[in-house]
C-alpha positions as CSV (number, residue, x, y, z in Angstrom):
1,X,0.0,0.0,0.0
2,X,2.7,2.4,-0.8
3,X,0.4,4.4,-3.0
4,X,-1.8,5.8,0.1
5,X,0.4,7.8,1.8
6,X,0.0,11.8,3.1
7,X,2.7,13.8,2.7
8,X,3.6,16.7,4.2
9,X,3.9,18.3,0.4
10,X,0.3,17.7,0.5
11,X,-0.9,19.8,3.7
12,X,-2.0,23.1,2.9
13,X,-1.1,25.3,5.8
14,X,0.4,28.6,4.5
15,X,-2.2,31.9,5.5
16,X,-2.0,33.0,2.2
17,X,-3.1,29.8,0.4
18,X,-6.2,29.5,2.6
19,X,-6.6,33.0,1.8
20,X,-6.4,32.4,-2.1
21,X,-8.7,29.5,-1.9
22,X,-11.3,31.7,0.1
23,X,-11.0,34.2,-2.3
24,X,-11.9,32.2,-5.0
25,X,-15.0,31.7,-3.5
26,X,-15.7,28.2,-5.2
27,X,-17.6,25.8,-2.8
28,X,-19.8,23.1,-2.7
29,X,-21.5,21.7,0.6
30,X,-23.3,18.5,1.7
31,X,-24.9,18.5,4.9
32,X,-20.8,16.8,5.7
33,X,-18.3,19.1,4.7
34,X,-18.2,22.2,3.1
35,X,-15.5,22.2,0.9
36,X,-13.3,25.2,-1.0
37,X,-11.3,24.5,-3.9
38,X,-8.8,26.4,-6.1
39,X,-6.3,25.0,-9.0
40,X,-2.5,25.3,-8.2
41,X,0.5,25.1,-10.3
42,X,1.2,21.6,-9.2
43,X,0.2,18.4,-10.3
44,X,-0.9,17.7,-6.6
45,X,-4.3,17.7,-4.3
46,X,-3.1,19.6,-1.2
47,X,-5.8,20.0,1.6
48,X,-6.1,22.4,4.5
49,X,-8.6,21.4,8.0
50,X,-10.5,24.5,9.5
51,X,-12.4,22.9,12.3
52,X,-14.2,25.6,14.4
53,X,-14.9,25.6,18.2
54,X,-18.5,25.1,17.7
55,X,-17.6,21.5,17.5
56,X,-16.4,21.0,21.0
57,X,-13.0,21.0,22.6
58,X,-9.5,20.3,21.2
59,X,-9.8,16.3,21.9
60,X,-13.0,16.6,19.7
61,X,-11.5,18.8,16.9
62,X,-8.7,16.9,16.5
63,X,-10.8,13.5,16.3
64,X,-12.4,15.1,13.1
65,X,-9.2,16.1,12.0
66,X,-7.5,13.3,11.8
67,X,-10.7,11.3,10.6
68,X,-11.0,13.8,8.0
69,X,-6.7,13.4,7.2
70,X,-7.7,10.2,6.9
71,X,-10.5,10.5,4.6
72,X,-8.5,12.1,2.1
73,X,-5.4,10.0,2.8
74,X,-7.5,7.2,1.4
75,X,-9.5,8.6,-1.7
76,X,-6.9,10.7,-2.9
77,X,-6.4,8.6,-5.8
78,X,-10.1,9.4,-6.7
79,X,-9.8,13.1,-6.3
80,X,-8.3,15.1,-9.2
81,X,-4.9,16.0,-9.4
82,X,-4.0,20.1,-8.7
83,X,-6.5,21.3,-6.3
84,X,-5.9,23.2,-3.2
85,X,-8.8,22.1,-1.1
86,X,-9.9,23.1,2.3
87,X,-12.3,21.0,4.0
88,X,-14.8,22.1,7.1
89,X,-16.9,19.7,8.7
90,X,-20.4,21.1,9.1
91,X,-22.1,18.3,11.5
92,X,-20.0,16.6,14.4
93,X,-23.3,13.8,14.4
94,X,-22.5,13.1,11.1
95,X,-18.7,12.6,11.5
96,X,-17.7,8.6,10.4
97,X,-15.0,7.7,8.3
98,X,-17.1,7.1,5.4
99,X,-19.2,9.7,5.4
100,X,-16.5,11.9,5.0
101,X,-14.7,9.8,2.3
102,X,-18.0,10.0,0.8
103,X,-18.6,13.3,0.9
104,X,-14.9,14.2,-0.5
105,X,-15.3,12.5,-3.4
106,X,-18.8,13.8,-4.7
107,X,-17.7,17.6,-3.1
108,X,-14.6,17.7,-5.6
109,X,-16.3,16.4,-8.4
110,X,-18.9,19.3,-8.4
111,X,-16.1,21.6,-7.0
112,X,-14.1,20.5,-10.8
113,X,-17.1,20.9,-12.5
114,X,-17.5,24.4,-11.5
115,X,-13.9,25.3,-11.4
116,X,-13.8,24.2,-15.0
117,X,-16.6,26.6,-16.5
118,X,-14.8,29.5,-14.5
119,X,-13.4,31.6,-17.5
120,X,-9.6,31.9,-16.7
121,X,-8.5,35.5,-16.9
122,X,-6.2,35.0,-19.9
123,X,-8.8,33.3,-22.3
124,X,-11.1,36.3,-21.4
125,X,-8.9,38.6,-22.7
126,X,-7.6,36.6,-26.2
């Protein structure tokens, strides 16, 4: 199982790239997770965690940290390739392992869906 591993390469943790993600403003939501997502120059799918204190205290928040690490960890392979993504659990109830593999999956495909019919800045302008 070499192929699942979560590198450090792949944690998004700079202020400025959660800011450019934000910024983008491209988001999709499931009752799960409300996920963000931006391209990047790379050819890989780094994610960021925001887990607020609405969902309980640190031993809590890092429970759906790591379960959402995790998550990712193991569908990366199903996710597409040069995506900054940032991933905030909405319902602590709902938090399982496979809900939020689940949820991943089906969030970045409508994320790439709407990233794609964003008109890139340099097409507008040819």
């Amino acid at each position: 199982m070499t192929g699942f591993t979560f590198t450090k390469a792949q944690h998004l943790r700079a202020k400025s790239d959660f800011e450019r993600v934000y910024a983008l403003k491209c988001k999709a939501a499931d009752g799960v997770l409300l996920l963000f997502a931006a391209r990047n120059e790379e050819r890989l799918t780094r994610i960021g965690l925001s887990v607020s204190k609405k969902h309980g205290g640190a031993i809590v928040r890092n429970r759906l940290k790591r379960l959402l690490r995790e998550a990712f960890r193991l569908m990366q392979h199903q996710i597409p390739p040069g995506l900054d993504l940032i991933a905030i659990p909405l319902a602590k109830e709902k938090a399982s392992l496979a809900a939020y593999q689940e949820s991943l999956v089906k969030g970045t495909r409508r994320l790439m869906r709407r990233l794609d019919q964003v008109v890139k800045p340099d097409e507008a302008t040819q």
